[in-house]
N, C-alpha and C positions, 0 to 999 in steps of 0.2 A: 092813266091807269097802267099800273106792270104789276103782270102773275109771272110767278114763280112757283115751278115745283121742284119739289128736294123730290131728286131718284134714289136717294138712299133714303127716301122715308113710304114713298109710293109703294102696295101691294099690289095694284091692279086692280082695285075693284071698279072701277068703272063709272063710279058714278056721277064724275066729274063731265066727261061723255054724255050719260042719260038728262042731268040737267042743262050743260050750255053746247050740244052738240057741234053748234056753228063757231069755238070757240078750241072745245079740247077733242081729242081722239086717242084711239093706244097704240101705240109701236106694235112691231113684231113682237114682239115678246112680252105684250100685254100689259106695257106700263104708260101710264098717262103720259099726252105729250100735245104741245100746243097746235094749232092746223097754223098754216102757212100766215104770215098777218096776224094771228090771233095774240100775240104778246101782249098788244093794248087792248084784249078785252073787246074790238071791235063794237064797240057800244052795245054790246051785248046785256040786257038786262040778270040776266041769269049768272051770271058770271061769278059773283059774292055765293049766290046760295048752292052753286058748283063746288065750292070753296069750304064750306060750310057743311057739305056732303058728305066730304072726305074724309073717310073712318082715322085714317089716321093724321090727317093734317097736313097732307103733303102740300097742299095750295097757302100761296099767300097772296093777298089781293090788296096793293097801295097803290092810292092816290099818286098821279106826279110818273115820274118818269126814271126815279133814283133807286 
């Protein structure tokens, strides 16, 4: 699995955080960003509907490693 977040699409709303905590967190300045390791998702189940959250789409969550 690799997530992706577009920072030029990210507002900060956080709720990428509230749903897969052990996955995303926000920067200083309040824009989502992945926790250390957390690229692949760390078999996180929450991770899609983190994804899903995101008012504005900033997350993208594929299969695979590309």
């Amino acid at each position: 699995m690799h997530i992706d977040i577009d920072k030029d699409v990210c507002i900060g709303a956080g709720q990428c955080a509230l749903a897969a905590p052990g996955v995303f967190t926000q920067d200083d300045d309040g824009y989502s960003t992945l926790l250390p390791g957390g690229g692949d998702g760390a078999g996180d189940p929450m991770v899609r509907a983190a994804a899903r959250a995101c008012p504005v789409g900033a997350i993208t969550v594929r299969d695979g490693t590309a």
